[in-house]
PASEBA-1860 file (N, C-alpha, C; in nm, 3 decimals):
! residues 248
1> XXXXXXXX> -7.565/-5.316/12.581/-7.561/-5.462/12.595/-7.429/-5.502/12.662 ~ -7.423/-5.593/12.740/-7.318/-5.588/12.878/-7.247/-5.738/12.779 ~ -7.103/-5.769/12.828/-7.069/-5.890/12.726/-7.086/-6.012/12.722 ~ -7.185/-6.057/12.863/-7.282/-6.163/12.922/-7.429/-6.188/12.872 ~ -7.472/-6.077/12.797/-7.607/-6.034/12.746/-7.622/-6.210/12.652 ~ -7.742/-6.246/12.726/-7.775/-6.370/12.647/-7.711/-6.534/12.713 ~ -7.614/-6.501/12.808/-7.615/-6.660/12.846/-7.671/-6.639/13.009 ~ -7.666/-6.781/13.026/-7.757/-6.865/13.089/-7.640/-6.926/13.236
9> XXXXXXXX> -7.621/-6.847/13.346/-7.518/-6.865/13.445/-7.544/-6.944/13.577 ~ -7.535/-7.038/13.636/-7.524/-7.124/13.723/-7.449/-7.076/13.857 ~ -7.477/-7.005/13.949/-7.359/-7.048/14.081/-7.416/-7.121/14.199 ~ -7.336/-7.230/14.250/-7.370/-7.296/14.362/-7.338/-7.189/14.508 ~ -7.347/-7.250/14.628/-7.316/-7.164/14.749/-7.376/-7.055/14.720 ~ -7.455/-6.982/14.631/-7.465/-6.837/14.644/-7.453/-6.718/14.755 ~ -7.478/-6.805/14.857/-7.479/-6.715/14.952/-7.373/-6.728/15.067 ~ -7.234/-6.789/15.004/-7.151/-6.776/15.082/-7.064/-6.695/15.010
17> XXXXXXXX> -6.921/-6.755/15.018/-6.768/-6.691/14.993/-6.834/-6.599/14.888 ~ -6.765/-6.635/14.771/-6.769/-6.451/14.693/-6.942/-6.482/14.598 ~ -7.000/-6.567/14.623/-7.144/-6.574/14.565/-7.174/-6.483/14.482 ~ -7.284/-6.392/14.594/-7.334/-6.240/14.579/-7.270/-6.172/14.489 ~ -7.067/-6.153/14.528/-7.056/-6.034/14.489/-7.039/-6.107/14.313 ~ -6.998/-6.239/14.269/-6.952/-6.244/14.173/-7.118/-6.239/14.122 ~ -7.234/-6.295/14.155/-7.372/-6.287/14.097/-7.374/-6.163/14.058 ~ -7.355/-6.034/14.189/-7.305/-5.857/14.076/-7.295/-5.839/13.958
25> XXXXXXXX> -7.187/-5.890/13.976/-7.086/-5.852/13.839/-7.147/-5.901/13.713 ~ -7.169/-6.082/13.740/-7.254/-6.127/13.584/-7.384/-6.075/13.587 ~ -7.469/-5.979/13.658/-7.569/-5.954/13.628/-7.568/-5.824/13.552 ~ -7.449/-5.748/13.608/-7.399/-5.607/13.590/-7.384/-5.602/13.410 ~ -7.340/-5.746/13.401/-7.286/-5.780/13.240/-7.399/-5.809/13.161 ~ -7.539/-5.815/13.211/-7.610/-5.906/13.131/-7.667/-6.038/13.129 ~ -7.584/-6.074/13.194/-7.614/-6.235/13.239/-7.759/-6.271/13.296 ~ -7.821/-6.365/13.285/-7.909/-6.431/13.307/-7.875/-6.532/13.429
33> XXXXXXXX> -7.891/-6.488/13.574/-7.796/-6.519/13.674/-7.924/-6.639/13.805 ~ -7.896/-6.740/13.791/-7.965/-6.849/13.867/-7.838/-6.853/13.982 ~ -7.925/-6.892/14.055/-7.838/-6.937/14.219/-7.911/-7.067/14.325 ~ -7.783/-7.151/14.288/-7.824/-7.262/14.409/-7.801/-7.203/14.568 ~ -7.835/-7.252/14.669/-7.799/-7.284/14.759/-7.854/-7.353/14.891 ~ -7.811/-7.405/14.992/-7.869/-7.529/15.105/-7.993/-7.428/15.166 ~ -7.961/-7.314/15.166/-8.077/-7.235/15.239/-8.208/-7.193/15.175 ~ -8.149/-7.246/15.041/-8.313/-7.210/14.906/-8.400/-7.313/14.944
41> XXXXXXXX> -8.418/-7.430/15.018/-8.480/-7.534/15.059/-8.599/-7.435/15.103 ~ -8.582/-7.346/15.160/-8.668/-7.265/15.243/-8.734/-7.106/15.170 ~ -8.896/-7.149/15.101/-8.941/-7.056/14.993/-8.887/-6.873/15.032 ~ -8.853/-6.848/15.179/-8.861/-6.720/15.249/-8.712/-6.670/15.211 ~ -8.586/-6.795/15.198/-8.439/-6.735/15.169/-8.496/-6.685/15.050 ~ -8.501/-6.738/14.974/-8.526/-6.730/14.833/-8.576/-6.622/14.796 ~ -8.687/-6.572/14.842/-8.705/-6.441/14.818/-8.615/-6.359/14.844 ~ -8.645/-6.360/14.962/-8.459/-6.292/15.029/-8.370/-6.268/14.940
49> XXXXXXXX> -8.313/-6.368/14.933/-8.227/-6.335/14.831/-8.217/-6.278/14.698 ~ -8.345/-6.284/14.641/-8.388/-6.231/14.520/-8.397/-6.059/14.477 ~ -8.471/-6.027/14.642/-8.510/-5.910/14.682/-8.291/-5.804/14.694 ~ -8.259/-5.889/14.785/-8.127/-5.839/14.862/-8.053/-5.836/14.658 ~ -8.084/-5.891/14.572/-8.046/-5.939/14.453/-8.101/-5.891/14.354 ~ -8.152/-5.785/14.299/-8.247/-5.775/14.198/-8.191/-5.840/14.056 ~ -8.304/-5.952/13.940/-8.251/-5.980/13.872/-8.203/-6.120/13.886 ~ -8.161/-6.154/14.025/-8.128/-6.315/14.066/-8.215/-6.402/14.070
57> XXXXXXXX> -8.275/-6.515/14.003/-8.342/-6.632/14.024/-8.265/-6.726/14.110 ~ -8.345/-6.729/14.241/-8.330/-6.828/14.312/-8.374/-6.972/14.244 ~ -8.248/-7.043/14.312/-8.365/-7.164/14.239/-8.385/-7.292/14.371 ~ -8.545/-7.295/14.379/-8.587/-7.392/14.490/-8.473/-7.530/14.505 ~ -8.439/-7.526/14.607/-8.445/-7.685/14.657/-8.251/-7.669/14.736 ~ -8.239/-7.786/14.767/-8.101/-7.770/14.847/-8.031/-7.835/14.779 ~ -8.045/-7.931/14.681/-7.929/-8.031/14.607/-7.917/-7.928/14.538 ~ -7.782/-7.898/14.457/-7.717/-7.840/14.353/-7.741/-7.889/14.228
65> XXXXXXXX> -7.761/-8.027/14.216/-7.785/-8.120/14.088/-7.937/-8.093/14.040 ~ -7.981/-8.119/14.165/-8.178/-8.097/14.156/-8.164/-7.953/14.063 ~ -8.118/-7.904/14.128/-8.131/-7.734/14.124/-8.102/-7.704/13.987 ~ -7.947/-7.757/13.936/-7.966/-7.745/13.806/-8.028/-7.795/13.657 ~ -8.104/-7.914/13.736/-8.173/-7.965/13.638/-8.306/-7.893/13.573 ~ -8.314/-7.822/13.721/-8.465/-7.755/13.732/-8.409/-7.603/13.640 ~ -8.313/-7.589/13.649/-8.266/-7.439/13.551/-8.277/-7.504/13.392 ~ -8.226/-7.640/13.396/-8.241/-7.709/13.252/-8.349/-7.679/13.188
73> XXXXXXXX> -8.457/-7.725/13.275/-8.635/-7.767/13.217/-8.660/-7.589/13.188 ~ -8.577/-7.518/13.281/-8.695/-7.355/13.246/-8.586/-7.287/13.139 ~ -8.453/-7.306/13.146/-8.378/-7.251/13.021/-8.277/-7.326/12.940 ~ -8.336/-7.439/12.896/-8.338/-7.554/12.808/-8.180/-7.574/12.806 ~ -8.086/-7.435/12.883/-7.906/-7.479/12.847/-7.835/-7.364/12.980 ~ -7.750/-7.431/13.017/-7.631/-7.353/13.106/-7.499/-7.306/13.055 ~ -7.481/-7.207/12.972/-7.371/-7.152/12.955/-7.243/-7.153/13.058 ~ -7.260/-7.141/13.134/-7.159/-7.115/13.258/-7.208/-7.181/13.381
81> XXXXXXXX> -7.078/-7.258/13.425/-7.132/-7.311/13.594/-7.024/-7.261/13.651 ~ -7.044/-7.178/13.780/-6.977/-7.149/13.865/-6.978/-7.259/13.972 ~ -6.867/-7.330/14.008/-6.874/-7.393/14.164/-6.832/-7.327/14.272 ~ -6.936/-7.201/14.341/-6.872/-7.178/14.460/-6.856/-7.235/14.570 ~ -6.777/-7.327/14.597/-6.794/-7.391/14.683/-6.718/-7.361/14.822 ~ -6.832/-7.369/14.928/-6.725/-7.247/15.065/-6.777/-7.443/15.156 ~ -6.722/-7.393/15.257/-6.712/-7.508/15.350/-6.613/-7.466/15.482 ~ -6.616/-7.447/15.569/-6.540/-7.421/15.671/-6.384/-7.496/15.691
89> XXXXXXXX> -6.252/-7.410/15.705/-6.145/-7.461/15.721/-6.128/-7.500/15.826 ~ -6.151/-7.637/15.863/-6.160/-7.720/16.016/-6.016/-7.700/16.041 ~ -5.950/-7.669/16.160/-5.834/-7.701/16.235/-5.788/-7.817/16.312 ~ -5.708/-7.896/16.248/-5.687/-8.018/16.310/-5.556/-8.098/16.260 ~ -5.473/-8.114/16.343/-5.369/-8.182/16.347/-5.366/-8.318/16.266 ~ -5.290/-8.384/16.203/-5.359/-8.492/16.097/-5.374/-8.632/16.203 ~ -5.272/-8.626/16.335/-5.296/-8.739/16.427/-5.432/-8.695/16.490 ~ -5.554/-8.583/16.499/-5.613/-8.575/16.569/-5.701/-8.576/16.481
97> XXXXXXXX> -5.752/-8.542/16.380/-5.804/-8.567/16.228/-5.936/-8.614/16.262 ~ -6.043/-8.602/16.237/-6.169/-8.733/16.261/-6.250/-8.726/16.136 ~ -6.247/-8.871/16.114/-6.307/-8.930/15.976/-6.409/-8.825/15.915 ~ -6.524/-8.808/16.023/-6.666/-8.743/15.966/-6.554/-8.559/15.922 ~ -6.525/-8.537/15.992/-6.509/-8.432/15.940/-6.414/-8.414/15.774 ~ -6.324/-8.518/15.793/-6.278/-8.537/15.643/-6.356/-8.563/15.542 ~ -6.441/-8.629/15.565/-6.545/-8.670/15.481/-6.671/-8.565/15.455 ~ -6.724/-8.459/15.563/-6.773/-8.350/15.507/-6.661/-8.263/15.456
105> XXXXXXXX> -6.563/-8.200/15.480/-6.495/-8.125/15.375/-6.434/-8.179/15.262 ~ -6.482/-8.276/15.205/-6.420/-8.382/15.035/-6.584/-8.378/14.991 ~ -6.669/-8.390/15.065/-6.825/-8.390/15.043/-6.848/-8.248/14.991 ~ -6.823/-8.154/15.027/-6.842/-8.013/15.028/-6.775/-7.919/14.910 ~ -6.639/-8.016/14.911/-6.548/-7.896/14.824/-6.458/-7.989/14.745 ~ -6.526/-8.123/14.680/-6.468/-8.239/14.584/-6.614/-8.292/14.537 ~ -6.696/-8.378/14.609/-6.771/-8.466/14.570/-6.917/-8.373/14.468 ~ -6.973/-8.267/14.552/-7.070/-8.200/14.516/-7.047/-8.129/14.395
113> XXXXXXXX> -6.889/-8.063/14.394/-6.887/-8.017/14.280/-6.868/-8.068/14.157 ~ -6.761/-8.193/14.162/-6.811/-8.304/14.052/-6.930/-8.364/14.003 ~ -7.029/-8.383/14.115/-7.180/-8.418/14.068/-7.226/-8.277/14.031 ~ -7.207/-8.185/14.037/-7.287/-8.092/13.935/-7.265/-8.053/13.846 ~ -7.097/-8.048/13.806/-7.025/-8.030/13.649/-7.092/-8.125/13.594 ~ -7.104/-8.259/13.624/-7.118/-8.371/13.513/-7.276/-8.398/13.493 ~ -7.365/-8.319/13.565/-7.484/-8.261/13.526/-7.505/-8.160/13.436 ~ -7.441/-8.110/13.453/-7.413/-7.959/13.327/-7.318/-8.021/13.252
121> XXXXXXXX> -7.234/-8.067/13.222/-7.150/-8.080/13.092/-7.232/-8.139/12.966 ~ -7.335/-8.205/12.986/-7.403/-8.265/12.827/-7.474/-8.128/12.785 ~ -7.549/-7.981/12.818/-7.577/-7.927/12.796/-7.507/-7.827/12.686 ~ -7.340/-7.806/12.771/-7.293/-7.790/12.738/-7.203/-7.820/12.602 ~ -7.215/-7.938/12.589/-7.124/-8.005/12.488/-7.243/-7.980/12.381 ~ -7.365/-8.007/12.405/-7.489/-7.978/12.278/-7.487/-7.873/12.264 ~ -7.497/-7.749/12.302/-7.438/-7.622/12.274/-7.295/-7.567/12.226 ~ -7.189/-7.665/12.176/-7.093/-7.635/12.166/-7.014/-7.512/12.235
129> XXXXXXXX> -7.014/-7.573/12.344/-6.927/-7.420/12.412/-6.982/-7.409/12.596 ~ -6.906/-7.376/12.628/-6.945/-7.329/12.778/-6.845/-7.339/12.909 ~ -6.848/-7.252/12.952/-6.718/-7.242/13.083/-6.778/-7.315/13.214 ~ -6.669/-7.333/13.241/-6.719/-7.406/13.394/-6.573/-7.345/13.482 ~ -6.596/-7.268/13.624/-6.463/-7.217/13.672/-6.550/-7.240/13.827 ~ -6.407/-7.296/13.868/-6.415/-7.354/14.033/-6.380/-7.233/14.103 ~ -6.401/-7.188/14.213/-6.396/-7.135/14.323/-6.286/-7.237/14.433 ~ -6.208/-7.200/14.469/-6.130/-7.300/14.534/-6.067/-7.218/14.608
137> XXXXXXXX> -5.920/-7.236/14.620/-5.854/-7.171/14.729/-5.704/-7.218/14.710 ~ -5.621/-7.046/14.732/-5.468/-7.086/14.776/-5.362/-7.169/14.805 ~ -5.489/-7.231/14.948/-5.427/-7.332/15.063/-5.361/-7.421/15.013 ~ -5.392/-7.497/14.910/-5.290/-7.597/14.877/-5.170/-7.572/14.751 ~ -5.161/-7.383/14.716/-5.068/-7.375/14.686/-4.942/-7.373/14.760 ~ -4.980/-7.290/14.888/-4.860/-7.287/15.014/-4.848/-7.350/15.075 ~ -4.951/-7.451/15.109/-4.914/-7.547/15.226/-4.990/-7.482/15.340 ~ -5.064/-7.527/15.439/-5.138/-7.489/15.596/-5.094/-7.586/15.645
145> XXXXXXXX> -5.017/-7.569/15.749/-5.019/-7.679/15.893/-5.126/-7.726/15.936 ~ -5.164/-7.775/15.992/-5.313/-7.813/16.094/-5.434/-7.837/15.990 ~ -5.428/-7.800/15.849/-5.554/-7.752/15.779/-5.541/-7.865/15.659 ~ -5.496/-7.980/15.699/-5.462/-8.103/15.557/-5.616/-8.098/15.480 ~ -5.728/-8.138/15.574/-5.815/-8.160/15.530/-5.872/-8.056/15.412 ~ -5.843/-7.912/15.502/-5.925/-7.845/15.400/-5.821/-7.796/15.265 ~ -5.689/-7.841/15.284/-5.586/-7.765/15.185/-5.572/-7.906/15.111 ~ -5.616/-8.025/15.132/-5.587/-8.140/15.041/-5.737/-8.109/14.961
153> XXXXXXXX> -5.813/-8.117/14.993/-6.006/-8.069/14.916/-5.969/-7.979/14.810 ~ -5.927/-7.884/14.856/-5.895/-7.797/14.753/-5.842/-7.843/14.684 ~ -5.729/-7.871/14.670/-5.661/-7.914/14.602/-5.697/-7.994/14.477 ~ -5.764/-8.112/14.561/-5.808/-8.180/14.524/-5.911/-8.133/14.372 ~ -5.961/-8.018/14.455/-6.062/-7.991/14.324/-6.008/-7.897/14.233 ~ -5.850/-7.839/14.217/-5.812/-7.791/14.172/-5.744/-7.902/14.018 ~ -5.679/-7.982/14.108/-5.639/-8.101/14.018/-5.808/-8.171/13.943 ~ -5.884/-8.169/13.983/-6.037/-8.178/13.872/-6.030/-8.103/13.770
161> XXXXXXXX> -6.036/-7.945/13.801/-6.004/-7.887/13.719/-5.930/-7.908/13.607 ~ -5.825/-7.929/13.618/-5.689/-7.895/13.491/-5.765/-8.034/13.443 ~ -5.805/-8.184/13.490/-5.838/-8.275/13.409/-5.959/-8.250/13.330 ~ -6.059/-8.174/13.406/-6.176/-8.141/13.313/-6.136/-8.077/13.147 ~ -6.014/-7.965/13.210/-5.958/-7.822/13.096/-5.946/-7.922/13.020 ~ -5.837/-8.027/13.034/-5.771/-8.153/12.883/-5.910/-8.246/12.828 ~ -5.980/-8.240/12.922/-6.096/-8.328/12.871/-6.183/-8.259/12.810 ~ -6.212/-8.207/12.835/-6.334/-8.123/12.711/-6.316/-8.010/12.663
169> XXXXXXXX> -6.175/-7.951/12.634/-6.146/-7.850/12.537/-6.205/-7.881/12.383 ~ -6.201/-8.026/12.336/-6.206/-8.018/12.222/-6.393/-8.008/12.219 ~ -6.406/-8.007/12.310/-6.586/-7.952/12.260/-6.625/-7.807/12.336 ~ -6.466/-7.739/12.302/-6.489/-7.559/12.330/-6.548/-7.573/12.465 ~ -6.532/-7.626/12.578/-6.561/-7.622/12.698/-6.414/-7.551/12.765 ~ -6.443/-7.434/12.839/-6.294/-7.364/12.931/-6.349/-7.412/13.028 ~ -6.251/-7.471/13.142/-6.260/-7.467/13.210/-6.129/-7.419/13.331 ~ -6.158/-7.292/13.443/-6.022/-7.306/13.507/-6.103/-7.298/13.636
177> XXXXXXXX> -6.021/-7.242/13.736/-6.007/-7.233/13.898/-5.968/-7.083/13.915 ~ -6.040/-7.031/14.039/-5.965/-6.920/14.126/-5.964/-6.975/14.263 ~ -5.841/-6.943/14.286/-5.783/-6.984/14.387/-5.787/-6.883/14.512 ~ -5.881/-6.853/14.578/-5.852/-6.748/14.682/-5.794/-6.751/14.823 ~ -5.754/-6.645/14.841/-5.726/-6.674/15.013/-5.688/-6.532/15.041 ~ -5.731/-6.477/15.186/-5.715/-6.349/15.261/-5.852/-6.298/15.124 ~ -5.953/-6.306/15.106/-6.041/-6.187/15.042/-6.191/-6.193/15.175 ~ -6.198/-6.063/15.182/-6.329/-6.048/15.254/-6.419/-6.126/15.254
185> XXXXXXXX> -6.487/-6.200/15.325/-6.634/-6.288/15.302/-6.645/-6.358/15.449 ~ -6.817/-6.358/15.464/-6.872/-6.410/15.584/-6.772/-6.545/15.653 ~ -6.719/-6.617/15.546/-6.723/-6.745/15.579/-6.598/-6.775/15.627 ~ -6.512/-6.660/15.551/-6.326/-6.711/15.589/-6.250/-6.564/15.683 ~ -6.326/-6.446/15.602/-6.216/-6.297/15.709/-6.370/-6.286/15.762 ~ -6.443/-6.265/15.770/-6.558/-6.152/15.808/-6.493/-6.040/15.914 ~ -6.601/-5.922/15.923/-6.527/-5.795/15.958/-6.504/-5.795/16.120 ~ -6.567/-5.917/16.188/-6.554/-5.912/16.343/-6.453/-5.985/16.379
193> XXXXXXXX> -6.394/-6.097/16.258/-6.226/-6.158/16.301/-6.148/-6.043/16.269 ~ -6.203/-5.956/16.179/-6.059/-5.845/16.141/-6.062/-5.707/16.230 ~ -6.174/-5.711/16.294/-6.186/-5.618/16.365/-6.096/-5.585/16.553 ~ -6.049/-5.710/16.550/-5.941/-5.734/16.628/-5.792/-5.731/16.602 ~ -5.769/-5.619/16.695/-5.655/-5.534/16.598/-5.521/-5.656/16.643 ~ -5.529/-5.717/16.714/-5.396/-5.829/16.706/-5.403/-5.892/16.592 ~ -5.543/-5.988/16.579/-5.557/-6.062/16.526/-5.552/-6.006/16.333 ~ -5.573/-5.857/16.337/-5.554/-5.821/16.220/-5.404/-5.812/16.161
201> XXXXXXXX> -5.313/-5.750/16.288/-5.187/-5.747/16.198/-5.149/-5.880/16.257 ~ -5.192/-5.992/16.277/-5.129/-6.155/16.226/-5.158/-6.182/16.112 ~ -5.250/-6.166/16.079/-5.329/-6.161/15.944/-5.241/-6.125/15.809 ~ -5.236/-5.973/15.859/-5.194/-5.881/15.721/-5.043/-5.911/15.752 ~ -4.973/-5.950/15.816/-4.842/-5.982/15.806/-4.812/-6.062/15.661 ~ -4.905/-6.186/15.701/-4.873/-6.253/15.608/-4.896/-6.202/15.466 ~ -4.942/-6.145/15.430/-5.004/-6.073/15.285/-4.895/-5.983/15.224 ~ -4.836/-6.024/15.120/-4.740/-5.908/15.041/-4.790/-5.775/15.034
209> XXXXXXXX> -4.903/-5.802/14.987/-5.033/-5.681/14.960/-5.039/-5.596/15.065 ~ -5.031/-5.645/15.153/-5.081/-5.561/15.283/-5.204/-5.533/15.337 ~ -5.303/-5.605/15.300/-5.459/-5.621/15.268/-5.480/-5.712/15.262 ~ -5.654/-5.739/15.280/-5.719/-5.783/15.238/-5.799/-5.807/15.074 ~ -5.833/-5.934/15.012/-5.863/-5.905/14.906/-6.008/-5.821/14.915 ~ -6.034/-5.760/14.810/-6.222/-5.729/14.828/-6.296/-5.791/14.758 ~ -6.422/-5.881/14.786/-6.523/-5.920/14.729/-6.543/-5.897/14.589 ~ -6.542/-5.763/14.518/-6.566/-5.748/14.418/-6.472/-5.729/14.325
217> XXXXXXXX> -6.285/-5.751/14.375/-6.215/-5.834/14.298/-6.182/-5.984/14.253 ~ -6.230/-6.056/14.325/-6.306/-6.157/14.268/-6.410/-6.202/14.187 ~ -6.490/-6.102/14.191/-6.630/-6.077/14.121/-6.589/-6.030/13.982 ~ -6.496/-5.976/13.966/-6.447/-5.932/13.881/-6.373/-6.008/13.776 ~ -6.286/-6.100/13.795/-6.216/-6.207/13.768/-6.329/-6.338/13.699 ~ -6.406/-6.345/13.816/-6.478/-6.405/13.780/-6.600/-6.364/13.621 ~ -6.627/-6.269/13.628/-6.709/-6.191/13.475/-6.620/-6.235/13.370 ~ -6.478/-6.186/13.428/-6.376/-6.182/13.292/-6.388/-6.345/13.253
225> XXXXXXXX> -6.378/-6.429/13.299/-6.343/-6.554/13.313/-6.488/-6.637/13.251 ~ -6.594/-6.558/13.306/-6.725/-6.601/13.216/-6.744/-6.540/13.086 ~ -6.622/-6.473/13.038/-6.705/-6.397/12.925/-6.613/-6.432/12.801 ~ -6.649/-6.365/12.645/-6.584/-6.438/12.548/-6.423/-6.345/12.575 ~ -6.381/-6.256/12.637/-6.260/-6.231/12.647/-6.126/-6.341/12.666 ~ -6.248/-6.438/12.748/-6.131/-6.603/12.793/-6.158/-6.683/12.720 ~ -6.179/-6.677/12.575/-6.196/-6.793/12.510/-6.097/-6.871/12.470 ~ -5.989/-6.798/12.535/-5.856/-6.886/12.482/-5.788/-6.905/12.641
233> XXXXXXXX> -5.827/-6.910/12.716/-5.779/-6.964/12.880/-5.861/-7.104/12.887 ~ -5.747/-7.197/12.961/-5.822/-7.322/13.032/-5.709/-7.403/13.090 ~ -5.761/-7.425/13.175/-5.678/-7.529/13.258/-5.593/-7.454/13.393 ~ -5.632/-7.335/13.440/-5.574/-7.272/13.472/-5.602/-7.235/13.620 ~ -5.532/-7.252/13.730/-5.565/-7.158/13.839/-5.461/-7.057/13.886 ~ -5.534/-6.984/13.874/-5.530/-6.830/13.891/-5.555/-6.779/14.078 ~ -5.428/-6.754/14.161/-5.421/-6.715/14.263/-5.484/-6.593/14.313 ~ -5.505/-6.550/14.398/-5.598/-6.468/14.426/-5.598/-6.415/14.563
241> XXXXXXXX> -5.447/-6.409/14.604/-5.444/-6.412/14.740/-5.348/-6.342/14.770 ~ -5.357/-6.132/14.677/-5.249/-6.091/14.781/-5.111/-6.098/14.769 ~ -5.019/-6.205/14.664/-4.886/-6.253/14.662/-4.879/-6.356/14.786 ~ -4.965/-6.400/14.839/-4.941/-6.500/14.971/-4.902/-6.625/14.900 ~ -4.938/-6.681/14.764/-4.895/-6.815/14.678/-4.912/-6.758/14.525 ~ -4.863/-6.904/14.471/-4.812/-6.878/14.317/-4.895/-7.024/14.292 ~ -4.872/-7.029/14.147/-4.939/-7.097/14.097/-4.818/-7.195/14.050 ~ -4.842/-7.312/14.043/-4.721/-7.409/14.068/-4.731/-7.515/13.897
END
């Protein structure tokens, strides 16, 4: 029996940043592992993904909220919500900045994930107990030039976080953040930006580590973080990037 055996796990994005590999790990544990994402709209991902996934319930539809309501009706409670939330780091100077695009990355990696915690939190609170841990990012521990938009979002949903942790500790709700940056995934290194050997040692310069993170150290973090080992963590983000930032 794995130390997940018996709850009921939520991740949005599944099929971006560390999705998959962290879906691994809680399945590896036992977990009972559902997955949103924009491409489940379409009955053929879904299999897909199920298949590429053994053990993963896709769950129909593209809203995240829909999605978890529909996990509600078939397993009456959500132990754990993961927000993975990936979204592309737009490059843009803050005088060159354009509205729509600020407004999809606060849509993407602030607004969505607040409407789906506060869909899952009454489940939670009737169950006395349940984690909720953001997927976020570095960026607005160090600071990015050019990248306000996507290093203020984060941020942004990092500071959600720690208010969620003070707000519903007293109904045994953890809630923290991992903060990533430099780890393998389609959406931020994939292997054809690193496969350019300039562009790799600009890269790994910056990294104490000297590396890249891997997928399934995150995945990893993430289990620990879903399981009763963290019952005494909250409020917390946890860097994940290498020594590139600290936690402030």
């Amino acid at each position: 029996m794995g130390d997940l055996e018996g709850l009921n796990i939520l991740i949005t994005d599944i099929e971006h940043f560390v999705g998959r590999p962290g879906a691994k790990a809680l399945l590896d544990a036992g977990a009972t592992v559902y997955g949103t994402d924009p491409a489940f709209a379409d009955p053929q991902n879904r299999e897909k993904a199920e298949a590429a996934l053994p053990g993963l319930k896709a769950v129909a539809g593209a809203d995240p909220v829909v999605a978890a309501g529909r996990v509600l009706e078939e397993a009456n409670r959500i132990d754990v919500l993961i927000n993975n939330d990936a979204f592309p780091a737009l490059r843009a100077p803050v005088d060159t900045a354009k509205d729509e695009d600020l407004e999809a990355t606060y849509e993407a990696l602030l607004f969505k994930p607040f409407r789906v915690t506060r869909a899952v939190v009454p489940t939670m609170k009737n169950s006395g107990s349940g984690k909720i841990i953001f997927l976020t990012s570095a960026a607005p521990l160090n600071g990015l030039p050019n990248y306000s938009m996507y290093a203020s979002a984060r941020g942004a949903a990092n500071s959600l976080m720690l208010s969620l942790s003070r707000e519903l500790a007293r109904d045994n709700i953890q809630v923290n953040a991992i903060a990533p940056n430099f780890i393998e995934s389609p959406d931020y290194f994939p292997p054809e930006l690193m496969a350019d050997e300039t562009t790799r040692k600009k890269i790994l310069k910056n990294i104490p580590l000297g590396r890249l993170g891997k997928p399934e150290e995150a995945a990893a973090l993430i289990a620990f973080l879903a399981g009763p080992q963290a019952g005494f963590i909250t409020g917390q983000v946890i860097p994940l990037a290498g020594g590139w930032a600290n936690a402030r």
